[in-house]
N, C-alpha and C positions, 0 to 999 in steps of 0.2 A: 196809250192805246196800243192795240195789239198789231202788230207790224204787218204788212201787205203780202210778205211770202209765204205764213201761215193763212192768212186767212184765203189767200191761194190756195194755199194745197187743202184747206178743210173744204174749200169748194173741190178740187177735184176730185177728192175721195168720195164728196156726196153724190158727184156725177158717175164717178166708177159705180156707185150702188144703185143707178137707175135701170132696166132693164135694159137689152138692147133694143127694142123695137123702139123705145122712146129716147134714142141717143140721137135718133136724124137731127133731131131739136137741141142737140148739146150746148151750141154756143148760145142759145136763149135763156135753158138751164143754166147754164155754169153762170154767167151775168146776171142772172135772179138770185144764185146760193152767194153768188158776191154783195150782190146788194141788201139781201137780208140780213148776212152777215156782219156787214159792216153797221150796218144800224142797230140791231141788237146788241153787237156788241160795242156798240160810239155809245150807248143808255149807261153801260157799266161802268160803277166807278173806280175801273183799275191804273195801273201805272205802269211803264215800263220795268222791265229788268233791272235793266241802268239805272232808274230813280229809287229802287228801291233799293238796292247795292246800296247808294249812295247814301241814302235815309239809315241804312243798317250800320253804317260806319260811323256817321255822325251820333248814331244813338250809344254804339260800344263808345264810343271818346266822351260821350256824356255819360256814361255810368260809371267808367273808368275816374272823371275828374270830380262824379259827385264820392266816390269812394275815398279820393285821394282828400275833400273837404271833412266828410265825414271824421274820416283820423285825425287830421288837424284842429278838426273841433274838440274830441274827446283829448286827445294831447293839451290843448288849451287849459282846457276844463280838470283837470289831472292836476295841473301843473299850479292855476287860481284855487285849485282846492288843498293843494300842500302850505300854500303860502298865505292862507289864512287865522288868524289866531285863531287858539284851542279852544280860551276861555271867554265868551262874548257875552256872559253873562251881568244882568245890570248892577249887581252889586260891587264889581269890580272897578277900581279907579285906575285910570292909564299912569303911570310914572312921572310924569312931570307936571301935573295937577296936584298943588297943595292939598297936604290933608286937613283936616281941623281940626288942632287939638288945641 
């Protein structure tokens, strides 16, 4: 939620745009732009600063170790595809299966 200093000062910026004959009434104004305020914006579904910082770093550390899987997959797969025979063909007898003659 959006922090109480801001949504101070957005109230007193809306109270500087009232004219002055209707500033007698300021502090009624200014506690009504606080209260709308905060309710309209308590509806929004936003987050902190800090939460989102924090969401942003956990997401680079997760792109980061899905890239570092990634490689490791293709290295795997690289390395099971060198060391598979050539000829897997079924007419082929393995070596140490008698032949029949």
């Amino acid at each position: 939620m959006m922090d109480s200093f801001r949504i101070d000062e957005i109230a007193r910026r809306l109270l500087d745009s009232v004219p002055p004959a209707l500033r007698t009434i300021s502090k009624d104004l200014e506690t009504n732009f606080r209260a709308v305020l905060r309710s309209s914006l308590g509806k929004l579904d936003l987050v902190t600063r800090d939460e989102f910082d924090t969401q942003t770093r956990v997401l680079e550390r997760t792109r980061a170790r899905l890239a570092e899987l990634e490689a490791r997959l293709q290295a795997l797969e690289g390395a099971s595809a060198g060391a598979a025979p050539a000829d897997t063909g079924a007419g082929s007898v393995p070596p140490d299966v008698p032949r029949g003659n």
